[in-house]
Residue frames as qw, qx, qy, qz and C-alpha x, y, z in Angstrom:
[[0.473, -0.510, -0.674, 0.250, 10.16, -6.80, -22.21],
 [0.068, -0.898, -0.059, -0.430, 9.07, -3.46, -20.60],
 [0.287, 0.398, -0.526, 0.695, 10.82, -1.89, -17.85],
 [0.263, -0.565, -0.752, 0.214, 9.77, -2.52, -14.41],
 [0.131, -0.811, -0.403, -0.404, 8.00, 0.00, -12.59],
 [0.699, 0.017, -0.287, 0.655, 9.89, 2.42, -10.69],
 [0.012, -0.816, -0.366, -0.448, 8.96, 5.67, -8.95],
 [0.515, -0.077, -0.448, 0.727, 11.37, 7.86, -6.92],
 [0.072, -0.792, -0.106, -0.597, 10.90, 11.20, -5.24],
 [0.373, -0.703, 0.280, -0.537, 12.25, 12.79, -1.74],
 [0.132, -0.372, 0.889, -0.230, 14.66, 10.06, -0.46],
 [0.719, 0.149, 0.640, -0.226, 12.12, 7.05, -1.12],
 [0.305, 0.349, -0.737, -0.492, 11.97, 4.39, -3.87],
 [0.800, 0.187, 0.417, -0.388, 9.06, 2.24, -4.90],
 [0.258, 0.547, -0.729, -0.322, 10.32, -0.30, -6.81],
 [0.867, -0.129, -0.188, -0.444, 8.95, -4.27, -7.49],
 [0.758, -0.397, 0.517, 0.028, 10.42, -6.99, -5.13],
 [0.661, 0.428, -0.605, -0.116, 13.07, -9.44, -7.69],
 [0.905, -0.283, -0.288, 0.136, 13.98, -13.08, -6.19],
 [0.410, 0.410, -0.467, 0.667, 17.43, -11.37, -4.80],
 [0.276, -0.558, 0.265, -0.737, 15.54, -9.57, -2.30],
 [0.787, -0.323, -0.496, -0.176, 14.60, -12.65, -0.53],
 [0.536, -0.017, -0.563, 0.629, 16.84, -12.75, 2.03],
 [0.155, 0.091, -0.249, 0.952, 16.44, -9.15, 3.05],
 [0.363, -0.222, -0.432, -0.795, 12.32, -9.30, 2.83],
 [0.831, -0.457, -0.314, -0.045, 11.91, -12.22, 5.16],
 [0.587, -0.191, -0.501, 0.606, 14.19, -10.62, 7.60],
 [0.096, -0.064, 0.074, -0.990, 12.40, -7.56, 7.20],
 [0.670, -0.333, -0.527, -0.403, 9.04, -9.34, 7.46],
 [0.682, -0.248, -0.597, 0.342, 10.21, -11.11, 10.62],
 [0.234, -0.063, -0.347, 0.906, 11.82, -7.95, 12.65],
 [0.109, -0.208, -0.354, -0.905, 8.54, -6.78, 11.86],
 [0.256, -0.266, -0.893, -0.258, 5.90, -9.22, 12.75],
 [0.195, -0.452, -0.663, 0.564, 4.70, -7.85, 16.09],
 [0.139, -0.234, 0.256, 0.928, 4.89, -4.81, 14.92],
 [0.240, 0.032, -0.578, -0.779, 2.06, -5.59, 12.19],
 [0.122, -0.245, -0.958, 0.083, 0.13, -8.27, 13.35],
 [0.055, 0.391, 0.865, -0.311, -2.25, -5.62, 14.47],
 [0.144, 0.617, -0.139, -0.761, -2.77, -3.98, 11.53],
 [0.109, 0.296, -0.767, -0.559, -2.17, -6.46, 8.81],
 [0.861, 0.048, 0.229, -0.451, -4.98, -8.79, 7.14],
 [0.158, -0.259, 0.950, -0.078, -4.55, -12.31, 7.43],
 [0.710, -0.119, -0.465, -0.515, -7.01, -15.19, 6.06],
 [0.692, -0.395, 0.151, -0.585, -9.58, -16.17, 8.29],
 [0.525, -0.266, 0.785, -0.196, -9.17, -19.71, 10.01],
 [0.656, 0.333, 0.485, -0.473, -11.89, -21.03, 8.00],
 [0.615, 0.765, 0.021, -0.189, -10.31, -20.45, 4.51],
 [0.854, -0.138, 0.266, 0.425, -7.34, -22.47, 3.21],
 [0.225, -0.843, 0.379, 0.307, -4.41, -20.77, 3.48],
 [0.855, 0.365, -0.094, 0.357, -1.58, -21.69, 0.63],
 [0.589, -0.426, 0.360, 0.585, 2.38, -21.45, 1.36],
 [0.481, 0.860, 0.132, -0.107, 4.07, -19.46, -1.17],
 [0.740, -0.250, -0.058, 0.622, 7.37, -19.63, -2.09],
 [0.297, -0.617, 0.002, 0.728, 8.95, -15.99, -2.67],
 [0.057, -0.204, 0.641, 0.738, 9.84, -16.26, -6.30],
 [0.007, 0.476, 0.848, 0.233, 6.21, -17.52, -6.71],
 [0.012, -0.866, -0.439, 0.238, 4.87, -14.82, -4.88],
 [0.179, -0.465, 0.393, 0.773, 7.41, -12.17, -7.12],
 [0.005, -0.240, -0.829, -0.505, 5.93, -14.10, -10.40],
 [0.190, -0.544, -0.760, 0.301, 2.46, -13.24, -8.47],
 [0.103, -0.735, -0.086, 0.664, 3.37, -9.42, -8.02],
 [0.209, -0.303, 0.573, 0.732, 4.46, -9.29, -11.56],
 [0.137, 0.352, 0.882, 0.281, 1.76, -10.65, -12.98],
 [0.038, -0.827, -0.357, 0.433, -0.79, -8.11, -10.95],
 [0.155, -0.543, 0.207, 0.799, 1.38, -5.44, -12.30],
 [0.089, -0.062, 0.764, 0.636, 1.15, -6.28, -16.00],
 [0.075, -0.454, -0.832, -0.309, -2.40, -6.91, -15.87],
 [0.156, -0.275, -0.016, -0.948, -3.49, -3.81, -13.73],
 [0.647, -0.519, -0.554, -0.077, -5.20, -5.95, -11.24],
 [0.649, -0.737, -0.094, 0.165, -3.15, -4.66, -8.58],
 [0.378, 0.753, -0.255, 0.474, 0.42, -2.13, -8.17],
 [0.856, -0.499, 0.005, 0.133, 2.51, -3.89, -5.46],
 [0.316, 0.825, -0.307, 0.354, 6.06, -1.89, -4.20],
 [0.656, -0.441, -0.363, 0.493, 8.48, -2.55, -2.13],
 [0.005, 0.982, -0.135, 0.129, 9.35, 1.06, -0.42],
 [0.779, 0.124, -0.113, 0.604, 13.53, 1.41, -0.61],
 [0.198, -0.961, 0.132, -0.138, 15.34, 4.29, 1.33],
 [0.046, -0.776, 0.627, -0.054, 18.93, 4.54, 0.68],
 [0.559, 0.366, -0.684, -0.294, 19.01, 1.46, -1.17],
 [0.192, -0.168, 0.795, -0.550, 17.19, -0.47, 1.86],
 [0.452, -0.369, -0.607, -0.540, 13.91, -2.02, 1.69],
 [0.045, -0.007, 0.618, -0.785, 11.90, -0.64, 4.74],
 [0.398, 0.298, 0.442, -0.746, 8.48, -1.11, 3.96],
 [0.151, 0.223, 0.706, 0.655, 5.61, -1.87, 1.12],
 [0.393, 0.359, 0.194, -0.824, 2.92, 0.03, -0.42],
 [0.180, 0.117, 0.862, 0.460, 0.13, -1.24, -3.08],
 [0.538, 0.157, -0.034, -0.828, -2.89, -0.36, -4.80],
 [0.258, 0.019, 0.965, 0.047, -4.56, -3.54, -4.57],
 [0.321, 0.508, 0.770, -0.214, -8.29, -4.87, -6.10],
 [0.174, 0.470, 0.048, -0.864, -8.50, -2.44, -8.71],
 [0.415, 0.479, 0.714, -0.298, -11.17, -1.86, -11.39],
 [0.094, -0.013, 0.484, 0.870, -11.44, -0.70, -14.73],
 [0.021, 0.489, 0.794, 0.362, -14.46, -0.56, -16.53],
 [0.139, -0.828, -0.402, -0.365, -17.09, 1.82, -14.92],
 [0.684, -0.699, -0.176, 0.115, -15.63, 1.86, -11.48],
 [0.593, 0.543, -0.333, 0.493, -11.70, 2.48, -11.94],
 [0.338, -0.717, 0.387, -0.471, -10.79, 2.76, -8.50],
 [0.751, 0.324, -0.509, 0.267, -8.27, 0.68, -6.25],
 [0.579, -0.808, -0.040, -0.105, -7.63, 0.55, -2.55],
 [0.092, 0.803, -0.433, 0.400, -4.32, 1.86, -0.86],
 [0.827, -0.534, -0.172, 0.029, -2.57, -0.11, 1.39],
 [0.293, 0.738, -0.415, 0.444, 0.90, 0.27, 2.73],
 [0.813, -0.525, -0.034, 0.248, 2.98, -1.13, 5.86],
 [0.355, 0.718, -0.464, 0.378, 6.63, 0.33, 6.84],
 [0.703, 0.065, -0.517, 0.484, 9.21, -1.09, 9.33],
 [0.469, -0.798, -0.368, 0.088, 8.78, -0.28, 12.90],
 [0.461, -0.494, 0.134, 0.726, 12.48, 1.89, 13.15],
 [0.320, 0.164, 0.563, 0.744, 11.21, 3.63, 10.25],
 [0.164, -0.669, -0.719, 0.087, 7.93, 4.94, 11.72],
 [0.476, -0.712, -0.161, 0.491, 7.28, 8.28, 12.27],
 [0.209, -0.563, 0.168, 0.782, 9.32, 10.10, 9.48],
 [0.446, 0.657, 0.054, -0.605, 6.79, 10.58, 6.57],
 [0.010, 0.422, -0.745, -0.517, 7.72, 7.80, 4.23],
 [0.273, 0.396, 0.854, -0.200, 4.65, 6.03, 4.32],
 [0.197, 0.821, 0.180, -0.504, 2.65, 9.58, 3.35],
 [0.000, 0.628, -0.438, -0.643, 5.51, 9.92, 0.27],
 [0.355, 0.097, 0.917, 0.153, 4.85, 6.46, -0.90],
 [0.258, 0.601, 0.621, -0.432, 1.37, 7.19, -1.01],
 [0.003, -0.728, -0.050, 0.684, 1.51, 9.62, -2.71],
 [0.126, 0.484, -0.572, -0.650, 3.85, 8.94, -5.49],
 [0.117, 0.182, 0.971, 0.105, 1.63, 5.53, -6.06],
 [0.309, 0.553, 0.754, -0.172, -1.57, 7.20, -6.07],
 [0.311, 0.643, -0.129, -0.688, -0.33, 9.85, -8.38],
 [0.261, 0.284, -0.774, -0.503, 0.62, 7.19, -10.92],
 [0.112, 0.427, 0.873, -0.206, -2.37, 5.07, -10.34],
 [0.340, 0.763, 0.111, -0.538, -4.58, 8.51, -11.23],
 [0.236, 0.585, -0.423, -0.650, -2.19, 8.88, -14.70],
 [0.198, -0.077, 0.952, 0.219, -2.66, 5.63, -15.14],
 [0.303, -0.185, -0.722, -0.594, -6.43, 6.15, -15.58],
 [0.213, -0.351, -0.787, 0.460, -7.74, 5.56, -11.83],
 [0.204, -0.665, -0.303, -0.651, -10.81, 7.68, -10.87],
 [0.613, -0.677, 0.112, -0.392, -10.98, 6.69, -7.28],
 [0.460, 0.307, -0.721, 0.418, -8.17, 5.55, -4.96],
 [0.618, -0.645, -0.058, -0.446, -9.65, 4.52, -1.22],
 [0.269, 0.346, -0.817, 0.374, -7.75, 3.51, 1.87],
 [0.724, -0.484, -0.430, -0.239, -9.35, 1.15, 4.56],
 [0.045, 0.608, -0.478, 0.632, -8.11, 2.46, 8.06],
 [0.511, -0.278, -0.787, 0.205, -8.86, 0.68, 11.55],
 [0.243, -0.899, -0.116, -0.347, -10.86, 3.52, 13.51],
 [0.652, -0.705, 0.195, 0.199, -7.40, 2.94, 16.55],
 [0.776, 0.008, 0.133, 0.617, -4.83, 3.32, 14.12],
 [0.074, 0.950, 0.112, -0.283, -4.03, 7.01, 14.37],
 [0.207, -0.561, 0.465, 0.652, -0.61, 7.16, 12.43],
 [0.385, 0.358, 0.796, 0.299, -2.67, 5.22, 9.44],
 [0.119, 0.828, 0.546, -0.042, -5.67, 7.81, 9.85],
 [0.196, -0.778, 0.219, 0.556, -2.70, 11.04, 9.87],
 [0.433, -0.202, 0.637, 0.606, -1.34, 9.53, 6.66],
 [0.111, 0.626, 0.738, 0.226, -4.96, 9.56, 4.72],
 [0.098, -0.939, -0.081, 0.320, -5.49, 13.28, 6.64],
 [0.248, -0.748, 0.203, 0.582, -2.23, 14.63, 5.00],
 [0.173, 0.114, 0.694, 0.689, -2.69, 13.42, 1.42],
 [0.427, 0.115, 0.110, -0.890, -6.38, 15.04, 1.70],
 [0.209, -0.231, -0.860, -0.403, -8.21, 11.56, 1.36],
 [0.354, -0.372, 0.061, -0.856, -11.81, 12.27, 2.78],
 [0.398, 0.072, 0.842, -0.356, -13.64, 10.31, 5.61],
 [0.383, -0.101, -0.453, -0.799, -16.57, 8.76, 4.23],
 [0.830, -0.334, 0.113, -0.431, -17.79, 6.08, 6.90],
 [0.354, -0.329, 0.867, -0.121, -17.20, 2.67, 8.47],
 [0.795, 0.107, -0.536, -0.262, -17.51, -0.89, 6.97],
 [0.854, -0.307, 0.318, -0.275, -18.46, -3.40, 9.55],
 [0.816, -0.193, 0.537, 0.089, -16.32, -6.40, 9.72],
 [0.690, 0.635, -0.201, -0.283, -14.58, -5.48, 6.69],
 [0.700, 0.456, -0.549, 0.023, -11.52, -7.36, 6.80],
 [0.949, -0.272, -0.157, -0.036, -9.93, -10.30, 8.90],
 [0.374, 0.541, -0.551, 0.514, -6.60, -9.10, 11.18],
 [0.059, -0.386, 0.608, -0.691, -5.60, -10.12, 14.11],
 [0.016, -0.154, -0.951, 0.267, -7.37, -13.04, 15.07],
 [0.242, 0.611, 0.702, -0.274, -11.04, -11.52, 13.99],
 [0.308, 0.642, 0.461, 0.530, -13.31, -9.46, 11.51],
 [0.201, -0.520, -0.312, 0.769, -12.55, -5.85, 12.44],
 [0.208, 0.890, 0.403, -0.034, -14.35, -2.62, 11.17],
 [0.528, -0.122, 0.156, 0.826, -12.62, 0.05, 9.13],
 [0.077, 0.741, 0.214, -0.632, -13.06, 3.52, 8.46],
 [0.601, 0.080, 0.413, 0.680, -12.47, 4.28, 4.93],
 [0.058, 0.646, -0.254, -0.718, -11.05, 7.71, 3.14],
 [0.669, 0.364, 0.571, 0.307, -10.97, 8.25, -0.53],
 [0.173, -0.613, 0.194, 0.746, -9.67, 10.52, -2.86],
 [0.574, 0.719, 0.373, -0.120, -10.99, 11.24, -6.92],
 [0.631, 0.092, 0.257, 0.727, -8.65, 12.04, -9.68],
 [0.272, 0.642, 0.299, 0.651, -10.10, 15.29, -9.90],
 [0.548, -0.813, -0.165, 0.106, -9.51, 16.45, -6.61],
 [0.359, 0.811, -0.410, 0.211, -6.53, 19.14, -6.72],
 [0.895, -0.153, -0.151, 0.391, -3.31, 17.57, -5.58],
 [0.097, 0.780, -0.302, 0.539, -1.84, 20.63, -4.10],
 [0.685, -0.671, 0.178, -0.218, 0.64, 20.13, -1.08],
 [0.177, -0.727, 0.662, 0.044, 3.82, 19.16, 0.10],
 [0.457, -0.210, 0.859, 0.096, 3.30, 15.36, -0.67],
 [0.681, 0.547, 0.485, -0.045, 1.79, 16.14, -3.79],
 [0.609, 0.042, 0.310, 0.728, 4.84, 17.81, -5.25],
 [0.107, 0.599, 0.330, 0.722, 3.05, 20.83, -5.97],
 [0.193, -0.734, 0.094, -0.644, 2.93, 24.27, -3.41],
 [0.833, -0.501, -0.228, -0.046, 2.51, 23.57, 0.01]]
């Protein structure tokens, strides 16, 4: 069986949820909720929702992994879980490219662990083979839109009603970034 997937660097650890973590996940979910709610997408009324149990939705995250549909982390800091990043929806074939997402714990906000994630996920996404890595931003989330600015993803426009948070379809701005774009800078491990 391979090894999971693990990726460390500057006081953060991306690492894949295991049933243990339950406990600590849905109390870190909870302390959280407000917190997210206007940020996070959520299926629409309209579209039947399934319950999940944890270990299903671990079996779930695993699966993604293995198959390269999708590179779901919890982020760990001093052997905590404070947060998660993923490359979700991704593509092989012509397209290779995979959208960024990422959420961190509200007492956690603020001190560049979001930006490190990022990073170390969308370098190993690129070695993996990625070509294009995009994040979808709400145009009022400015610590989202700072995180995308300091990894050097580029504006490129808005999608209308792209995705369904917060009790409606809201419009996002979205960045992207090309594997052949230099990765020079402090949260690319290299000068800066």
């Amino acid at each position: 069986m391979p090894r999971p997937l693990v990726l460390a660097a500057d006081g953060v650890r991306l690492r894949p949820l295991v049933p243990r973590d339950e406990d600590e996940w849905m109390n870190l979910r909870a302390a959280n909720r407000d917190w997210l709610k206007p940020w996070e997408a959520t299926v629409p009324p309209e579209a039947r929702a399934t319950d999940m149990t944890f270990r299903a939705f671990v079996r779930q995250e695993r699966r993604q992994r293995r198959d390269l549909e999708a590179l779901p982390l919890a982020i760990e800091v001093d052997g905590a879980l404070v947060g998660r990043v993923v490359i979700a929806g991704i593509q092989w074939g012509a397209q290779r490219s995979g959208s960024l997402g990422y959420w961190i714990a509200r007492d956690r906000a603020g001190q560049g662990l979001v930006t490190r994630a990022s990073s170390l996920l969308t370098t190993h996404a690129f070695d993996l083979g990625l070509h294009r890595v995009e994040i979808a931003i709400r145009p009022e989330n400015a610590a989202s839109r700072r995180v995308a600015e300091k990894l050097g993803f580029t504006e490129e426009g808005v999608r209308r009603s792209y995705l369904y948070i917060d009790g409606g379809w809201r419009d996002h701005v979205i960045f992207a970034r090309t594997q052949d774009e230099p990765r020079i800078g402090r949260y690319w491990g290299v000068g800066g």
